[in-house]
C-alpha positions, -999 to +999 in steps of 0.1 A: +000+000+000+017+030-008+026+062+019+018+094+014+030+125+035+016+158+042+030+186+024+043+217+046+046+254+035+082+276+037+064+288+069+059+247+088+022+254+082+002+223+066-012+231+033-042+202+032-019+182+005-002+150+006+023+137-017+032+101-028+061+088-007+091+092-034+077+118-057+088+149-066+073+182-046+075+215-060+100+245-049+087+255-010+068+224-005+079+208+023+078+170+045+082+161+077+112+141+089+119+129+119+157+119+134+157+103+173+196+104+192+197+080+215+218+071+247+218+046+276+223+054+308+263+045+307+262+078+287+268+055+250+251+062+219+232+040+192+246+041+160+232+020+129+254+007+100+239+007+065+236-017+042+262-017+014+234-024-010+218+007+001+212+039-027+222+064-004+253+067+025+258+026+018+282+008+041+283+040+064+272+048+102+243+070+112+228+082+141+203+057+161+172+066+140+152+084+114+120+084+091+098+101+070+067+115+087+034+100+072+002+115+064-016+125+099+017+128+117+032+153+136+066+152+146+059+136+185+037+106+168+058+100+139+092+093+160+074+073+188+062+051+153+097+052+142+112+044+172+088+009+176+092+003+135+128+003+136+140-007+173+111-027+187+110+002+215+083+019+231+090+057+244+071+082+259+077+116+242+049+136+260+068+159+277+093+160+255+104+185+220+129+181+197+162+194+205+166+211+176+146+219+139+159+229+107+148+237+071+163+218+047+161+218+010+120+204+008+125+193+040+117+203+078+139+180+100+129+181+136+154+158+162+146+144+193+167+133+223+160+104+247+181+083+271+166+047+277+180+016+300+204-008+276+207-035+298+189-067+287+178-048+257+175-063+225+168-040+198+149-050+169+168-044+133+155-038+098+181-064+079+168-046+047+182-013+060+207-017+086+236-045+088+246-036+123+237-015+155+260-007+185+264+015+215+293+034+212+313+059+237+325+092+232+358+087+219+342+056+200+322+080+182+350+104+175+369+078+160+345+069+134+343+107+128+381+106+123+381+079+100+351+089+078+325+064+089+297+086+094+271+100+075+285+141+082+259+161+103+266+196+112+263+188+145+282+153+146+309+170+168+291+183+197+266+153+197+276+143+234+275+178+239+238+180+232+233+145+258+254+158+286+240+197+287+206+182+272+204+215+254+190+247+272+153+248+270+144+216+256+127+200+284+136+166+281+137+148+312+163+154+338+196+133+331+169+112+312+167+092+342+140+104+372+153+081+400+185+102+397+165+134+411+183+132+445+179+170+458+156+198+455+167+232+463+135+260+467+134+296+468+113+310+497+103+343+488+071+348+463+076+307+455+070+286+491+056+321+506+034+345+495+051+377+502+062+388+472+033+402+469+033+415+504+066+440+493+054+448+465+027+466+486+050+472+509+075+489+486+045+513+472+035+525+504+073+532+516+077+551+476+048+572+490+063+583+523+097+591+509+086+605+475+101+577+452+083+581+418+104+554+400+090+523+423+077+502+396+110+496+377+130+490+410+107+463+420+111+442+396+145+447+393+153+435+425+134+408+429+151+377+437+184+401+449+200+395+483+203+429+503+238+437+492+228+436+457+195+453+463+210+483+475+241+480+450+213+481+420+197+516+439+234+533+441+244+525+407+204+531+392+199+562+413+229+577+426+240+590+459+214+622+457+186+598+462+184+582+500+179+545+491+185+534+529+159+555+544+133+538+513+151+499+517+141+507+560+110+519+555+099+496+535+114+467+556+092+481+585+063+479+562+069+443+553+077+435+589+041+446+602+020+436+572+040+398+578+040+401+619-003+398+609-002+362+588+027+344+563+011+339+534+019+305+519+016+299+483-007+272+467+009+236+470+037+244+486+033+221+519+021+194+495+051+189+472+073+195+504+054+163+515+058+145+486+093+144+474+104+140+514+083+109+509+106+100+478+139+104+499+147+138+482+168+160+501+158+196+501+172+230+512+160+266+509+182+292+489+169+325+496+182+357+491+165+369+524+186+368+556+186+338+583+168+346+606+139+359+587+139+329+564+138+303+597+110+325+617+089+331+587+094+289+573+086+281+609+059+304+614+043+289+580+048+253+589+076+245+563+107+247+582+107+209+595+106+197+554+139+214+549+177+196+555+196+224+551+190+263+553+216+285+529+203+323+527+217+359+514+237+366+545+257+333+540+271+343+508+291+370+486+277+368+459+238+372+457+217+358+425+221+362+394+254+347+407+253+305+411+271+309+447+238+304+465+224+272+451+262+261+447+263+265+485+230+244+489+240+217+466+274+214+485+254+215+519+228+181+505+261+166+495+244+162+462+259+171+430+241+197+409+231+181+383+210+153+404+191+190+418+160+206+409+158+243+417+126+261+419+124+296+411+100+327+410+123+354+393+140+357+366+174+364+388+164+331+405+164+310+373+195+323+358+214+317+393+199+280+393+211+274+355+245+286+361+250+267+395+242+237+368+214+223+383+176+215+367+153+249+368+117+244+376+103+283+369+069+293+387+064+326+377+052+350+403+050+385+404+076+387+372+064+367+340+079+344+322+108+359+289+123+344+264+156+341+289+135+323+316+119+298+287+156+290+276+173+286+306+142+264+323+140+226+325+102+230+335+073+259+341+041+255+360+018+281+366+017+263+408+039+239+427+007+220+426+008+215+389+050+209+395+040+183+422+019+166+398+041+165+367+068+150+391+046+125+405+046+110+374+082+110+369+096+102+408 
């Protein structure tokens, strides 16, 4: 029976026509194919040897998979087909997008990433397309680059790249292994407790009193910013003419009596405390608020038992953007960084969590979401209660 696939515009839009698999499409009609990199979890890649009888790239290595997309695919469906068609496997790519797209010739080529257990795995071959399979290392790899074995890629080089830094943004799942989620480090401020919000009242009350008309742009500035960086943005923003310690105090005092009332604690946050201390995660707090205020307000709000360890703004130099804070906690959960999560509100959070190397989950709070956040994210959740649920699945 023969294939047909859908026909694509210059644009990725579907047009509503399907060609013949094989036959000729005109200039800026465009198919779907599909390529799928795949590792174990020793970190080796699949690689597929064609067949010297083959019309194209005969007798030569190629990456683990690839395929046309057929008529009624899209890009997820058609390699979760080509994955069971050609390997006998069955993956999950729901929460999953391709690593990478291009335009090429009549052709958008979309690839996808995925790391699956090896062990006791016997892969199913096509003998009419492929005359061997194996899992190959790094410097494997790079040897049969050196020797002009592969198919060429633009990307053949920094292939492991793309597995070990899984590509910023792409959302795959966390060293393509859950079980190896071992920590969780958590803001406090505007993520576990509600009083983000609380300042930014706060902050507009205190702009009142001392005649600050530029309130708005400072706030969001600094959230996320320990003290030290707080009032190093107001020196180098405003200048020494305007009295940025009598504004940071009064609104302090502000904060202090509206929080001295009730700690506001954010939906879900108790619950996936609850659940991944149930999984034997380890978790800290890595706020850019001082000590003492971190541990009264955490106890006050019921949270503070969940937590092993406490790092805050007053234990380090260097306050976020700067990765020294969740460093710090990932040091303290003698965990490795990249076996963390991090959750973050701000977008000073989120680039401090990428760069520290661990796994950003994003819950946007008073700051939305950019195209910075989106990048340097593993995850976003509107709630921890939608984060507690995606993880259930995954834990």
């Amino acid at each position: 029976m023969p294939e047909y696939q859908d026909i694509y515009d210059i644009h990725r839009n579907l047009t509503g026509k399907t060609v013949r698999r094989g036959m000729p499409r005109k200039q800026n009609e465009y198919i779907l194919v599909v390529h799928l990199l795949l590792f174990d979890k020793q970190g080796r890649f699949l690689v597929q040897k064609r067949v010297p009888n083959k019309a194209s790239w005969p007798d030569m290595w190629d990456i683990s998979l690839g395929g046309i997309a057929q008529s009624g695919d899209d890009s997820r469906s058609a390699v979760t087909r080509e994955a069971e068609e050609e390997l006998g496997l069955h993956l999950d790519f729901t929460d999953t997008e391709p690593i990478f797209s291009f335009r090429n010739y009549n052709i958008w080529d979309d690839y996808w990433i995925a790391q699956i257990d090896s062990e006791n795995l016997e892969l199913k071959l096509q003998p009419e397309e492929v005359s061997e399979a194996r899992w190959v290392t790094r410097p494997e790899w790079e040897e049969l680059l050196h020797t002009h074995q592969v198919i060429p890629y633009i990307f053949q080089w920094i292939l492991f790249e793309l597995y070990e830094k899984h590509f910023p943004g792409t959302r795959i799942f966390p060293f393509g292994s859950p079980e190896k989620i071992q920590g969780a480090v958590f803001d406090m401020d505007g993520l576990l407790l509600d009083t983000e919000s609380v300042c930014s009242e706060t902050w507009d009350k205190a702009a009142e009193i001392v005649g600050f008309a530029d309130v708005q742009r400072a706030k969001m500035a600094c959230i996320g910013l320990n003290h030290d960086s707080t009032v190093s943005f107001f020196e180098k923003t405003y200048g020494k003419d305007f009295d940025y310690q009598n504004f940071l105090n009064t609104a302090r005092k502000l904060t202090k009596e509206a929080l001295a009332v009730k700690i506001p604690v954010k939906e879900g946050a108790e619950e996936i405390l609850q659940f991944l201390k149930s999984k034997n995660v380890r978790l800290a707090v890595a706020s850019s608020t001082r000590e003492v205020t971190v541990r009264e307000q955490l106890e006050r709000a019921g949270l503070l038992k969940y937590f092993d360890k406490v790092i805050t703004g007053d234990m380090v130099q260097n306050g976020k953007p700067h990765p020294e804070i969740f460093t710090k906690a990932c040091e303290a959960l003698e965990l490795p960084p990249e076996n963390c999560l991090a959750f973050e509100d701000s977008v000073n959070g989120i680039r401090s969590a990428y760069r520290a190397k661990t796994y950003p989950v994003h819950i946007p709070d008073i700051q939305p979401e950019n195209q910075e956040t989106i990048a340097l994210s593993w995850k976003k959740f509107a709630t921890l209660t939608e984060a507690e649920k995606f993880l259930k699945k995954i834990i």
